[in-house]
Structure formats: structure tokens, C-alpha cells
N, C-alpha and C positions, 0 to 999 in steps of 0.2 A: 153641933148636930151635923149629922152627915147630910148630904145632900144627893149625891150618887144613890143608884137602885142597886141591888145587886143584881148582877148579869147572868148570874148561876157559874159555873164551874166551869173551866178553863177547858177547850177542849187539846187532848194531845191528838199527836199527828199517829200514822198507825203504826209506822218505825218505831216511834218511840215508846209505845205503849209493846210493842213487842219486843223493845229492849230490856225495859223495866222490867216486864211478862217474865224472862229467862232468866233474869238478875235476883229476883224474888223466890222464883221457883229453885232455882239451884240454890240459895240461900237455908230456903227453907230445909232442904232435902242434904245438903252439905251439916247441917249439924245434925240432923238425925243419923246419918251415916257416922259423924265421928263418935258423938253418943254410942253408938251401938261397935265401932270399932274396936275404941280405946275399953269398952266395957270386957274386951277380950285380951286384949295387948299393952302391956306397959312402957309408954316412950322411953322412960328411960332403958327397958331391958332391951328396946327396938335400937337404939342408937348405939349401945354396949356390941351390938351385929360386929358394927365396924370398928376395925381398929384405931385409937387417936379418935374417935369420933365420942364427944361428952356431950349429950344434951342436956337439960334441964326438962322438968316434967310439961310448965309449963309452953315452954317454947317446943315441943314435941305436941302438944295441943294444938299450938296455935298452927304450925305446921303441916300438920296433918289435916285443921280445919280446911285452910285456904287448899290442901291438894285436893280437897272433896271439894272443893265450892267450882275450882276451876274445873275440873273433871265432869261437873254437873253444867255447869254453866255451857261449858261446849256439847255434851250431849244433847241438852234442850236448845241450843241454838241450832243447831243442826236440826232438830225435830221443826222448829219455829221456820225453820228454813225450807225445809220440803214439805209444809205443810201451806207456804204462802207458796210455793211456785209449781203447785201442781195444775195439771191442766183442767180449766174447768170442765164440767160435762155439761151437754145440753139435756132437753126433753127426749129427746131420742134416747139416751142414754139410762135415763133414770127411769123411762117405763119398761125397759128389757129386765 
């Protein structure tokens, strides 16, 4: 039998919950973007572009996920980023 309470849930630090925040979020929104890319464009006839260049269908998926994940990933960190260092406003502010 346990003998410990439960503490309730770990809390994160706010760094890191806005790391996760951006990591998630570009996740999410990086497979929907390839979803809806490759719904238009065939890796393989993307690759056939260049010359000497053979992809595979798969590895053209996977490729093209990860360049939507990072492309998303630094847009929202940038957003995550000016949206913690903006300057707060007081009451003066907020009643005009």
C-alpha cells in the first residue's frame, strides 16, 4: 500500500510550459500544412525538379513535414516571444 498523498501535478516553470506551448502548437499545425500541401504536390514529381535528385515518396513526406514543423515552430516562437516582452500597461492605460 502506498503510503505517500498525492501532491497533485508537477508544476512547470513558465519557460518551459512556453516551450512545450510552441513545440505543440507548430506540431499540430505542421501536419496540417503537409496534409493540405502534399494534397497538391507529388514528392516524387517535387524532387524529379532537380537533376540527379531521386526521392522516395516517403522520405519527401517526411521532409517536407519537418520543414513545416520548423517553419511553424519559429514563427510561434517568435509570436511566444513578443508576446512575453511586451511592455506591460498600467490603469492609466487601460482606461483611455
Amino acid at each position: 500500500m502506498v503510503s505517500e498523498e498525492y501532491q497533485g501535478a508537477q508544476q512547470w516553470s513558465r519557460n518551459k510550459q512556453a516551450v512545450f506551448t510552441v513545440a505543440w502548437i507548430s506540431f499540430l499545425i505542421a501536419a496540417v500544412g503537409t496534409m493540405v500541401f502534399f494534397a497538391f504536390f507529388d514528392p516524387v514529381a517535387l524532387g524529379s525538379l532537380y537533376d540527379g535528385v531521386e526521392i522516395s515518396r516517403d522520405a519527401g513526406y517526411a521532409t517536407g513535414f519537418f520543414f513545416f514543423w520548423v517553419l511553424c515552430a519559429i514563427c510561434s516562437g517568435i509570436t511566444a516571444y513578443l508576446v512575453r516582452t511586451a511592455p506591460k500597461r498600467d490603469r492609466k492605460h487601460r482606461q483611455q
